[in-house]
N, C-alpha and C positions, 0 to 999 in steps of 0.2 A: 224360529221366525214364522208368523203368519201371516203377515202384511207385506204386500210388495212396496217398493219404495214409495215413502209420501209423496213423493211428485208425477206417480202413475195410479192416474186411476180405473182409466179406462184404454184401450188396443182394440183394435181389428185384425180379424186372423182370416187369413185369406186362403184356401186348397180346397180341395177337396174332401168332401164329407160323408163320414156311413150316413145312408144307408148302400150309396154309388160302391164300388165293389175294385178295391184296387190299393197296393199298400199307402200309397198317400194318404186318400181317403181314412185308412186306418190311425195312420201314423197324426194329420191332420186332428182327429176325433180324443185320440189319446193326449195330446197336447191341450186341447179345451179342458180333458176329465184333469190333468193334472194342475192345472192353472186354474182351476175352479177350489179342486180338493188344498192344494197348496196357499192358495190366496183367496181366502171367498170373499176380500170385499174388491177385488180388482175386476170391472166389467169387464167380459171378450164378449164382442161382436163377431159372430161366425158369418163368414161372407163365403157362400160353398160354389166352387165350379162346377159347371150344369153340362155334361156333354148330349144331355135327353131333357131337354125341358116337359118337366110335364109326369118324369116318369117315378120321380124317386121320392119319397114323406118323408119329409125332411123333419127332424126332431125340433123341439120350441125355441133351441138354445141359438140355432141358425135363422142370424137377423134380414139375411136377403141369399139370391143366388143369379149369376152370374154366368149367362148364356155361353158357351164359349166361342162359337162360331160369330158374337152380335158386338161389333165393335162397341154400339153404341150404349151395349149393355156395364160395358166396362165404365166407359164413362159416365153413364148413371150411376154408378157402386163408388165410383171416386166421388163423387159431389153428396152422396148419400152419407159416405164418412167424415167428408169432410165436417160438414154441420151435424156430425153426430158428438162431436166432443173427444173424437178419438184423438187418443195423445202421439200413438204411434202405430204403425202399420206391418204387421206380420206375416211374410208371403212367405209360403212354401213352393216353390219354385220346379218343377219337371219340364223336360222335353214332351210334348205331347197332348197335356190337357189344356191351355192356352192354346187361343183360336190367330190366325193369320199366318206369315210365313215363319217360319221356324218359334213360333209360337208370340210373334211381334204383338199382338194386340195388350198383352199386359201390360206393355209400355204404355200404352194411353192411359191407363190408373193410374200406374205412376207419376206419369208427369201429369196429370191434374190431381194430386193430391200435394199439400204443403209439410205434412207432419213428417218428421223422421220414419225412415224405410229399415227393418230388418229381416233378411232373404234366408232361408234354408236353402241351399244349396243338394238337391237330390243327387243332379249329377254333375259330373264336371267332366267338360269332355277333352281330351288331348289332343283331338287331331279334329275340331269342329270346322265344318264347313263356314263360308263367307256370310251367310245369314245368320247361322247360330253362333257366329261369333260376334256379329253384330248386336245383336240381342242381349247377348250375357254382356258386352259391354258396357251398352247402354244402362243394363240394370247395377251392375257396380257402377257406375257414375249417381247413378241416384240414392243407394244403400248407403245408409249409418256406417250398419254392421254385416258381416256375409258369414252366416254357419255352416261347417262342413263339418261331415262326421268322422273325417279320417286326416290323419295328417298328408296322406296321398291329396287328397283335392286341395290343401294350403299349397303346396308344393306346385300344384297344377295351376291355380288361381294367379300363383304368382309370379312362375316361368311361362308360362301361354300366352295370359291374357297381362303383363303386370300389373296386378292386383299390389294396391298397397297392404303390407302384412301388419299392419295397425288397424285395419278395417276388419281381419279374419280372423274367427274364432272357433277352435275347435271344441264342440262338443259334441261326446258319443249320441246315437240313436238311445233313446229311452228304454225301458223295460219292466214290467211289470213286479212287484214285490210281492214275492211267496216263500214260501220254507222250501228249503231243501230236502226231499222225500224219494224214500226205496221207490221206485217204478213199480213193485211188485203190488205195490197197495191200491194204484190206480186200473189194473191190467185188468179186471174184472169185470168190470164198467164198460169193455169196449172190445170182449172176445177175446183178449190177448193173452189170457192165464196160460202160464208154460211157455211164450212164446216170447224169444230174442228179440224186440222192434230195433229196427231201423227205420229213422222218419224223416221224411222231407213233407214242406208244407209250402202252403201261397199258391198264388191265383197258377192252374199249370201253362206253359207255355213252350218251344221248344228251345228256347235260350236256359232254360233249368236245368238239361243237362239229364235228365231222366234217365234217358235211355243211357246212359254210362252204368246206371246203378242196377237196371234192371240187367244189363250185359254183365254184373260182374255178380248176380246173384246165384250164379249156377256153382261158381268155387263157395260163395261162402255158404250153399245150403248141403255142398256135397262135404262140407268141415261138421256142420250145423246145421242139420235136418231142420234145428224148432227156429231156425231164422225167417223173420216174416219181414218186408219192406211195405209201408205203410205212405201208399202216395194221397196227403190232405190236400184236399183245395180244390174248387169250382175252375173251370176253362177258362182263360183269361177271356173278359167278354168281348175285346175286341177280334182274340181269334175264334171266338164262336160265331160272331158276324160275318167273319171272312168264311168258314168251310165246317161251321157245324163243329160236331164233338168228332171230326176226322180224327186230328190228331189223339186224343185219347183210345180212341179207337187204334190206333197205330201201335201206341205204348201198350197193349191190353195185349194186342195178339204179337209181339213181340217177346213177354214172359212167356205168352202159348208156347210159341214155336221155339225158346230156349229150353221148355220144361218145367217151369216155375212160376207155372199159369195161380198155382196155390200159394205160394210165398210173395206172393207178389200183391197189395190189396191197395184198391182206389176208393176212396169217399170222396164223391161229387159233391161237394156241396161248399158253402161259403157258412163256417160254422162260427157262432156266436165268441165272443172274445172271451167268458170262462170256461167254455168248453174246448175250446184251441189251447190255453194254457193247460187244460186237464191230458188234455191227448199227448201233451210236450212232453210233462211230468211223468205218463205213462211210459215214455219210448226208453230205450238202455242208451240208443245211441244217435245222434242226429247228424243227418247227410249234406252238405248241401254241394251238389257234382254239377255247377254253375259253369257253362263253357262261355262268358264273359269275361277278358280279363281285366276290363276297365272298371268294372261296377266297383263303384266306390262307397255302395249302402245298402246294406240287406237287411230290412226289421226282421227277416224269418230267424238269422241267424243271429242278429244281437238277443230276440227273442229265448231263443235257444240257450244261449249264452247262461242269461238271465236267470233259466230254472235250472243250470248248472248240469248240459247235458253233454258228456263227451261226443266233438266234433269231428267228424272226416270232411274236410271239404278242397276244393281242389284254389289255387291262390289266386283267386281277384283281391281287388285291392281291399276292401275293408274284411273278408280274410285273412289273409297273410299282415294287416295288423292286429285285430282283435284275438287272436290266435298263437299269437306271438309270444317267445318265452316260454312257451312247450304249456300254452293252453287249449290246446287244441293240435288236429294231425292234419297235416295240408300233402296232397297226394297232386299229380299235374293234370292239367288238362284232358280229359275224351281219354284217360287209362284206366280202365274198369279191374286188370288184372291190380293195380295198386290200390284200387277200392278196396276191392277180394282182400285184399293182402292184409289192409290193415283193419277194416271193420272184422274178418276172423278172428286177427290176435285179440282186441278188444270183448268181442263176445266169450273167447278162451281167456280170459288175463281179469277176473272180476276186481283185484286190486290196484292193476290200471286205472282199470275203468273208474272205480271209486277218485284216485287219485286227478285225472282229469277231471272228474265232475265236481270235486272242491273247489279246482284252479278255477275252473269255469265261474262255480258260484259268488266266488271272493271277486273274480273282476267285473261280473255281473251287480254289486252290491254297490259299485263305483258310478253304476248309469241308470240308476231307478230314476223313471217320469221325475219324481219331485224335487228331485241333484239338476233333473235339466229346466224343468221351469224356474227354478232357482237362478241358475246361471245365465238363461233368457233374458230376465226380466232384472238382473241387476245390467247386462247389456243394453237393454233399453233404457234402463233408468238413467244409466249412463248417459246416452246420447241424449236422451231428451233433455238433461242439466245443462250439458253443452253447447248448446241451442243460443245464440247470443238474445239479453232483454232487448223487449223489444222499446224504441224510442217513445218519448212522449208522445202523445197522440193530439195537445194543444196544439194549436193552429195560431196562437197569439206571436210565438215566437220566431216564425218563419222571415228567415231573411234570404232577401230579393238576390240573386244573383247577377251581379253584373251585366249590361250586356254586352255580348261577346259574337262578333262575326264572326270570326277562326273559323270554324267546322262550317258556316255556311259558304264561306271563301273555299275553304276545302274543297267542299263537293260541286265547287263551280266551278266554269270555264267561260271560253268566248260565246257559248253557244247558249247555255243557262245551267240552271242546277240539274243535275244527275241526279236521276231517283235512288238509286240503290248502292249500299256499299256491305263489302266483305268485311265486318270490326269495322273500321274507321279508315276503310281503305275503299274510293270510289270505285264502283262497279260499272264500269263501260257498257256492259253486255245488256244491260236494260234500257239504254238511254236516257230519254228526260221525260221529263210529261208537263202540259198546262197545269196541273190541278198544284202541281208545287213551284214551278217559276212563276205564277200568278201569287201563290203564298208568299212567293219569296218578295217580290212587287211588294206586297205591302208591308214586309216587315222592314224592306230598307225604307219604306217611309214613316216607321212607327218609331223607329230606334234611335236612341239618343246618343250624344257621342261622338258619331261617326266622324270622319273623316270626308270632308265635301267632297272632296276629289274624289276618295273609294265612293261616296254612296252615288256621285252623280254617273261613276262608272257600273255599278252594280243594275243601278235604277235604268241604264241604257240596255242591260246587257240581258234584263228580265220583259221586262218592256218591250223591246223586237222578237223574242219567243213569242209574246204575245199577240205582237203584233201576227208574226210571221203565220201563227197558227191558224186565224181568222182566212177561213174560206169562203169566198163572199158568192160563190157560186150555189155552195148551200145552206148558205148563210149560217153556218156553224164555226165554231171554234174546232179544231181538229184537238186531239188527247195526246197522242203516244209517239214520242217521235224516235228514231235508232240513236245509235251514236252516230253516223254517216249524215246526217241532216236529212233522213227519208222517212216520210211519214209513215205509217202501219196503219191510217186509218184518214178518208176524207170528212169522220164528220166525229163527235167525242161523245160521251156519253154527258149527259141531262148534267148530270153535276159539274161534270167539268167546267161545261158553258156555263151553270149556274154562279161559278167557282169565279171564270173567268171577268164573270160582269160586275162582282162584287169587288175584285182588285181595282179594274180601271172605275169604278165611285171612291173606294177610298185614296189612290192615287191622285184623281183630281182635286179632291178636298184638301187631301193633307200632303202631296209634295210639296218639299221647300223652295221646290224650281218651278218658275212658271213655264219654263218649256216642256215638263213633264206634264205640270196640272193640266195645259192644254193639248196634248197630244191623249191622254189619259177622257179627257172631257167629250174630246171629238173622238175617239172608239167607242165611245160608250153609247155616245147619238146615234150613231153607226150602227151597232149591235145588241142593245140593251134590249129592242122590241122581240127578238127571237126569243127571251125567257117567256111573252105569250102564250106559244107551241110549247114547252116546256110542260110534264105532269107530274115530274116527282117532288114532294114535300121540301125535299131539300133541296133542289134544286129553286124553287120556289124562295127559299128560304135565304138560299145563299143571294139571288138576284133581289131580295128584298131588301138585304141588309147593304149592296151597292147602292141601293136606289136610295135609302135613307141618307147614307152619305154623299149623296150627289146632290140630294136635295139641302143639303147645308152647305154644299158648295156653291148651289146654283138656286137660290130661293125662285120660289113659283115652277120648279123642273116639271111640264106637264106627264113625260112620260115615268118618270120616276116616281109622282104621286097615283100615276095609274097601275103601274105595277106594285105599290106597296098596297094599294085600298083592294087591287083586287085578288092578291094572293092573301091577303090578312081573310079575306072573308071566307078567300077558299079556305084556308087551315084551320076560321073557326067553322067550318062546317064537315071539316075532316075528325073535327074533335067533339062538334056533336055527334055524329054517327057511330066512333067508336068510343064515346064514355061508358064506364061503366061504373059502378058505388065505387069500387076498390081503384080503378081508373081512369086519370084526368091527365089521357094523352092522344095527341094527334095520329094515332095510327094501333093498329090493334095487335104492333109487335114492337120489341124494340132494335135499333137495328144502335150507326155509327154516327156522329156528332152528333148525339140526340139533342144536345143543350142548343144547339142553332135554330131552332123552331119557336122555342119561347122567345129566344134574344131576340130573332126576327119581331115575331108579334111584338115587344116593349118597344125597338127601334121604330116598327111603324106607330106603333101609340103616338111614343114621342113626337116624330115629322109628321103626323097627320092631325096631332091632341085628339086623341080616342082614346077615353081612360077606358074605354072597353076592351080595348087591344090589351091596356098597360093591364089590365088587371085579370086578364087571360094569359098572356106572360108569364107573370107571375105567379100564379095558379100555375099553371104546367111546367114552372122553374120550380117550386118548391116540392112539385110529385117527383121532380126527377131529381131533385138533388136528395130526398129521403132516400131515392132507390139506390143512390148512388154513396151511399154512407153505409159503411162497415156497422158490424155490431157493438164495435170499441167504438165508432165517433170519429174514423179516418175514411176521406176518400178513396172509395174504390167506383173506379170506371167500370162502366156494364162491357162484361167480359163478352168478346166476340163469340161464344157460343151461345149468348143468349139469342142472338139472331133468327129472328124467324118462328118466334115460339110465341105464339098467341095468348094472349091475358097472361102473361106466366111471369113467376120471378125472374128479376134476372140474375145470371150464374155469374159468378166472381172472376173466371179466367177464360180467354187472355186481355190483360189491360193492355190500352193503346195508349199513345201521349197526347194523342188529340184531343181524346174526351177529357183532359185535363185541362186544355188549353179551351176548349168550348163553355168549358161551364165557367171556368173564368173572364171569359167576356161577356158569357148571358150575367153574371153575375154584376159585371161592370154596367152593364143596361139597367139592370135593378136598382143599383144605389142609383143612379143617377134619373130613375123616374119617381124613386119613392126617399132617397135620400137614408134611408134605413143601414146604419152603419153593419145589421145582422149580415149582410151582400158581402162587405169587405170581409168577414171571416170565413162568411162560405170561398169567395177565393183563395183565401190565403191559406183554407185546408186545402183547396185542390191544386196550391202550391206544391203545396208539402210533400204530395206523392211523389213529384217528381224529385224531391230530397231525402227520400227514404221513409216518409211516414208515410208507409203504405202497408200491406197485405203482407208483406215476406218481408220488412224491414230494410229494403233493398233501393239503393240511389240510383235513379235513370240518369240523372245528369252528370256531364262526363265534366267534373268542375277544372278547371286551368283552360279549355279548350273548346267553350260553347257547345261542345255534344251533345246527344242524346243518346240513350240506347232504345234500341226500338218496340219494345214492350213487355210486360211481367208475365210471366208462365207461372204456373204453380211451382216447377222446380227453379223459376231464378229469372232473373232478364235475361233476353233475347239480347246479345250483344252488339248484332251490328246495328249502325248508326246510320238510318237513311234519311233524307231529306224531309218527308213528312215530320219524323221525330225530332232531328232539331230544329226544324222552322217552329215548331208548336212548344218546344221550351224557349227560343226566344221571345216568340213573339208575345207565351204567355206572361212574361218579365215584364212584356212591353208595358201589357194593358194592367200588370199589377200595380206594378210602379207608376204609371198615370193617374189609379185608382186610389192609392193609398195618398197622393198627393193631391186630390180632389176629396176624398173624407178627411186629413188634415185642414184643408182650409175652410169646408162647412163645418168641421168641429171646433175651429177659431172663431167663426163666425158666432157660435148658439152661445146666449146668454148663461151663463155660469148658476149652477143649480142655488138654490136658497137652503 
């Protein structure tokens, strides 16, 4: 087989990279060389962790790199992959090279990417602390698949942390493919003719275990004069930062002062990957005197393994299984006399030794690189078949949902609606706020249905919130109130107010009750002039789209056609200033209910007849609805990180329910200034999100019980249900269903084609 599955064509491979200096780094590089050699037409995108920006030449094959201290470097590599076409995502996983607390920041890739996650597991810890175990949980929450290279870390993954064991797959560490060759042939090459090696190799540090081997070098050179111990490998770099080449310095006069200053030999250096396998080939016997007993993955010794070199090693865990069934000699922990003991017999015993180095070669022949990109990549192929299709992405078909108070009955009380809830369980501890009992105001007068009794109760019980809010001292609407009925603030921010004066115009227009429309009429006389003082766009925007509706309540409204002529003039002057060729919008960022800015401008066209307005609306309804449209042809709302980012695209996550619900009433403003049935499908796509035809395939509405869930993440909806999110799937029901029954009767109306 040279093809990986037809339904992968491209991944992202996420660790560490040579030229960076550390077995990941290694382990990382060999995994691209195999999956390249194994499958040439399978794209890998190499995404390398950067612990030195700046420092390391990275080879062609590495498509980006990834700060690790830079959160927001993460989150650029997630949105980089995502619109690269990668089908699925390959992280090599350590404690260490990930930036934040116990290496948290990888999390943020994860969760802004949508594609299937498959995790190497370096290590697994048995007794992790409250952070790293928070971490690794998080990441099995989000992983397809999770690789371990020993049946220890299954065992771990699934007693510690319950890992599901249908998620875990064990495959060995890789190894490279060579012959099996007399050591004698290589020993020339490297000083070693006549000489017994014993080798340990990898970056040195003092968890290796060194000094065990150099302590026991004094029996086996006093058996074995031509015994020579051969320590490979550069200072681990982060302990040369901390104290220099001390520690090798330590190890060096250590052989001194045992007498085996001569059998004892160090190459400093970080040696090229065929000359490390030549050194391996060279050795009679390989050490590895590891006083870790958790490590659960050694490349040095699957390495070893691999060119078939009898092993002495003391039993961490991917020892004592690789080793296992008498291929290899496991001696205990810090006992140098059992080193002696047994690297002697072996230097004396050359038919041992032959015999161990077969076993060795036979179960090395089992984990060659292309056995594991194999086994990889039919795991991903896997997961990504798995993947449920995704729905149709027409908009012709979308049906309207009922509407349904439940969940807004839910999250209320005598007091008003509750901002926040736990799932669908109301959250006391935030209290309520204007910006959604004002919402709620106008949905119990939008809503069809109802119950006179429930709506004239609801419409009282939002309406004295509102009322109550209004401090007339500083002539603000107040925002944020406790559950106790104690304000947290005398005056609310710009929008709220804005929020606020838009409920009481559509209130007066459209309640059923004349003792609402009047009490609604007279608030708004009251306090509609404070949008004046008001400077933010939306704010502007929202007290525009009141005043429009008050003016159809109240023909000739002088302050309501004052506040639509002169906030219309400010936003077209907001949107000359920040046009440019590629943008035809009111502000030179994008932020949240961006569609409320054009619906305002149509509304005021409408109530003022300014087709200047109506056709600057429109114009900045259709930049935003292009921006607002996936690559398939499905609404996708401008994801909250786009916020703030100047002329820039906007990023795809996290979707809110509003902006669903905004562009479905700028859309209802549109048909009904242009009459253009194209309006009813742009809603009825930004219906759809909220039923699943969206970015992840995923339903926000909670159906049996007017829900909402509160917004799409890359890895899935946000599940609780707050006040915002269902007031914006009902009310967006409201305006579709009024919508689709207003292009129904102009499509009864138009003369029948010829």
């Amino acid at each position: 087989m040279s093809q990986a599955s037809p339904s992968i064509a491209r991944i992202a491979l996420v660790g560490n990279y040579l030229p960076r200096r550390c077995g990941i780094a290694t382990y990382t590089t060999d995994i691209f060389a195999a999956l390249r050699d194994r499958f040439p037409d399978l794209t890998v995108d190499v995404w390398a962790m950067d612990d030195h920006p700046g420092r390391y030449a990275y080879p062609p094959e590495v498509t980006g790199t990834i700060a690790e201290r830079d959160r927001a470097d993460y989150l650029a590599a997630a949105r980089a992959i995502e619109a690269s076409g990668a089908q699925a995502l390959w992280l090599q996983h350590e404690y260490g090279i990930f930036g934040g607390t116990a290496g948290d920041h990888i999390l943020a890739l994860l969760d802004r990417v949508t594609i299937p996650v498959i995790v190497t597991l370096h290590t697994v810890l048995e007794r992790p602390d409250a952070d790293q175990r928070r971490v690794l949980e998080a990441i099995l929450r989000r992983a397809g698949c999770v690789i371990v290279m020993a049946e220890r870390g299954r065992d771990l993954l699934e007693r510690v942390y319950g890992a599901d064991p249908r998620m875990i797959a064990t495959i060995p560490h890789g190894v490279p493919d060579r012959p099996l060759i007399d050591p004698v042939r290589l020993k020339g090459a490297f000083g070693w003719t006549g000489r017994d090696v014993v080798l340990t190799f990898g970056l040195l540090a003092p968890n290796k275990g060194i000094e065990t081997m150099i302590a026991a070098m004094p029996a086996v050179v006093a058996e074995h004069p031509s015994a020579l111990y051969v320590v490979l490998g550069a200072t681990h770099p982060n302990l040369v930062a901390h104290e220099g080449e001390a520690y090798r310095e330590r190890l060096m006069a250590q052989a001194e002062a045992l007498g085996v200053g001569d059998a004892v030999r160090f190459i400093d250096g970080f040696v090229e990957h065929d000359e490390l396998l030549d050194h391996l080939q060279a050795a009679d016997i390989y050490a590895t005197p590891y006083s870790n007993p958790d490590q659960i993955t050694s490349g040095t010794l699957s390495y070893a393994v691999g060119m078939g070199k009898p092993v002495v090693s003391t039993p961490y865990i991917h020892a004592t299984e690789i080793l296992a069934d008498g291929h290899g000699v496991l001696v205990d922990f810090g006992d140098s006399a059992a080193f002696a003991r047994e690297i002697t017999a072996l230097i004396g015993n050359q038919g041992n030794r032959d015999r161990l180095s077969a076993r060795a070669y036979a179960r090395g022949r089992s984990m060659l690189w292309p056995r594991l990109a194999e086994a990889a990549i039919d795991r991903i192929g896997r997961i990504v078949a798995a993947r449920p299709r995704r729905l149709s992405k027409s908009a012709t078909g979308v049906a309207i949902l009922p509407p349904d108070l439940a969940a807004v009955e839910r999250m209320s009380d005598s007091t008003g609606m509750l901002q926040h809830s736990i799932l669908s369980v109301p959250d006391r501890r935030h209290g309520y706020c204007i910006d959604d009992n004002a919402r709620a105001l106008i949905l119990v007068t939008q809503m069809q249905g109802v119950d006179p009794v429930a709506r004239d109760r609801w419409t009282s019980v939002y309406a004295a919130f509102v009322q109550y809010a209004w401090n007339p001292d500083a002539r603000r609407f107040r925002n944020f109130m406790n559950y106790d009925r104690t304000w947290c603030e005398e005056t609310g921010s710009e929008d709220s107010n804005g929020r606020a004066i838009w409920a009481l115009g559509v209130t007066a227009r459209d309640s059923d009750m004349p003792k609402h429309r009047d009490w609604a009429a007279r608030l708004f006389d009251e306090t509609a002039s404070l949008s004046l003082d008001l400077g933010s766009p939306r704010a502007h925007a929202f007290a525009m789209l009141g005043a429009a509706a008050m003016l159809e309540a109240h023909r000739g409204h002088a302050l309501s056609r004052r506040i639509l002529a002169r906030f219309a003039d400010e936003l077209m002057a907001l949107l000359d200033h920040a046009r440019r060729p590629e943008w035809s919008w009111f502000e030179i960022v994008l932020a949240y209910d961006n569609a409320r800015l054009p619906e305002a401008m149509i509304r005021a066209g409408l109530a003022l007849d300014r087709t200047d307005l109506i056709a600057t609306g429109i114009e900045t309804l259709e930049w935003i609805v292009e921006r607002q449209t996936s690559p398939d042809g499905r609404f996708r709302a401008i994801g909250t990180e786009s916020f703030g980012r100047a002329y820039a695209d906007p990023l795809p996550f996290d979707q809110q329910p509003l902006e669903a619900q905004a562009t479905i009433d700028a859309c209802a403003a549109a048909f009904d200034a242009t009459g253009d049935r194209r309006w009813l499908d742009e809603a009825r796509r930004a219906y759809g999100w909220y039923l699943g035809r969206n970015d992840l395939d995923l339903p926000l509405a909670s159906v049996g019980d007017g829900g909402c869930f509160d917004g799409l993440h890359p890895g899935g909806v946000n599940r609780n249900q707050g006040a915002e999110s269902i007031l914006a799937l009902q009310l967006a029901g409201c305006t579709l269903s009024a919508l689709s029954q207003r292009a129904g009767s102009v499509a009864g109306q138009m003369p029948a084609a010829a």
